[in-house]
matplotlib code that plots the C-alpha trace (Angstrom):
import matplotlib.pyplot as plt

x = [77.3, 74.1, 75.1, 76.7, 75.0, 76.2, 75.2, 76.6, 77.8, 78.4, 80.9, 80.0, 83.4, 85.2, 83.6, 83.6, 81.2, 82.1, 80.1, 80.8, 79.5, 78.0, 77.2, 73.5, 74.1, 76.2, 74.3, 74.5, 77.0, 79.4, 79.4, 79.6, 82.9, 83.9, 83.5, 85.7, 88.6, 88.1, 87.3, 90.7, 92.4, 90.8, 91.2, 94.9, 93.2, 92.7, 88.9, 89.4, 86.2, 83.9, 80.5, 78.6, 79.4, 75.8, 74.8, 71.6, 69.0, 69.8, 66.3, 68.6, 67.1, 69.7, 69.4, 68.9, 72.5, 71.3, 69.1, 70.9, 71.8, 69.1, 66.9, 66.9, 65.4, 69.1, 69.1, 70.8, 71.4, 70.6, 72.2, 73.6, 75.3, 78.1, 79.1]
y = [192.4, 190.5, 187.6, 189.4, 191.9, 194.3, 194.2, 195.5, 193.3, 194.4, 192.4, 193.1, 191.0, 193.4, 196.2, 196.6, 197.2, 196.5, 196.9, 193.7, 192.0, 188.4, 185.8, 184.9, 181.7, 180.3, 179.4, 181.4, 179.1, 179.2, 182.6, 183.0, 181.0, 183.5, 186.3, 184.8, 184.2, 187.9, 190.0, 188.1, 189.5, 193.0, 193.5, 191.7, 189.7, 185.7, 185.2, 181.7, 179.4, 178.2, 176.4, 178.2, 181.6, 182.4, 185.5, 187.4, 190.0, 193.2, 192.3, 189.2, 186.6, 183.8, 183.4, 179.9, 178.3, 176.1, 178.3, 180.2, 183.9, 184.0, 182.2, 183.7, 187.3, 188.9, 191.4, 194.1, 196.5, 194.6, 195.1, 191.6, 190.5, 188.0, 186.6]
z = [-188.6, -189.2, -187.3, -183.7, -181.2, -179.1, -175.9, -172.0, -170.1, -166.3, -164.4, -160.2, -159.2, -161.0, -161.1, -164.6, -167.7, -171.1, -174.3, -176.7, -179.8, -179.2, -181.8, -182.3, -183.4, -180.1, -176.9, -173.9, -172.4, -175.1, -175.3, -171.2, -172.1, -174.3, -172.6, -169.7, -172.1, -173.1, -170.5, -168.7, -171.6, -171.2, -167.8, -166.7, -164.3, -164.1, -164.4, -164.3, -165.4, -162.7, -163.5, -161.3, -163.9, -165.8, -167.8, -166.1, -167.4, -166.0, -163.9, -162.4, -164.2, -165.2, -169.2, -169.9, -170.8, -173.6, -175.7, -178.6, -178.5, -181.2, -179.4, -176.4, -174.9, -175.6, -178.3, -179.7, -176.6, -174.3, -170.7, -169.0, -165.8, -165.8, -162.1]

ax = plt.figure().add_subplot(projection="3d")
ax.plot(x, y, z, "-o")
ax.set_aspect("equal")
plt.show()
């Protein structure tokens, strides 16, 4: 899997963590998208899409939406915040 990480993602509104794989080569935004869709699917509950949802460092330090996954300071491991 050369081209995904896998990385924690902690979700306060639900109360949930869940370790996924992310692609390096979609921006943080698309892949905040993403794991919406999925972690609606995961957890049975509407986590409808809102623009003001951002992936954080686990230090609370929003990850710039534009940059790639590549790009960016996420890597393999790496523990994120989605709210």
């Amino acid at each position: 899997m050369e081209n995904k990480i896998l990385v924690e993602i902690s979700i306060p509104m639900l109360d949930a963590v869940y370790d996924v794989f992310i692609p390096i080569s979609k921006t943080v935004s698309k892949v905040t998208e993403l794991l919406e869709k999925s972690i609606s699917e995961l957890s049975n509950v509407v986590f409808t899409h809102q623009e003001n949802i951002a992936l954080y460092d686990i230090s609370g330090r929003q990850i710039e939406p534009n940059l790639t996954i590549r790009d960016s300071e996420i890597t393999n491991g790496s523990k994120l915040i989605l709210m």
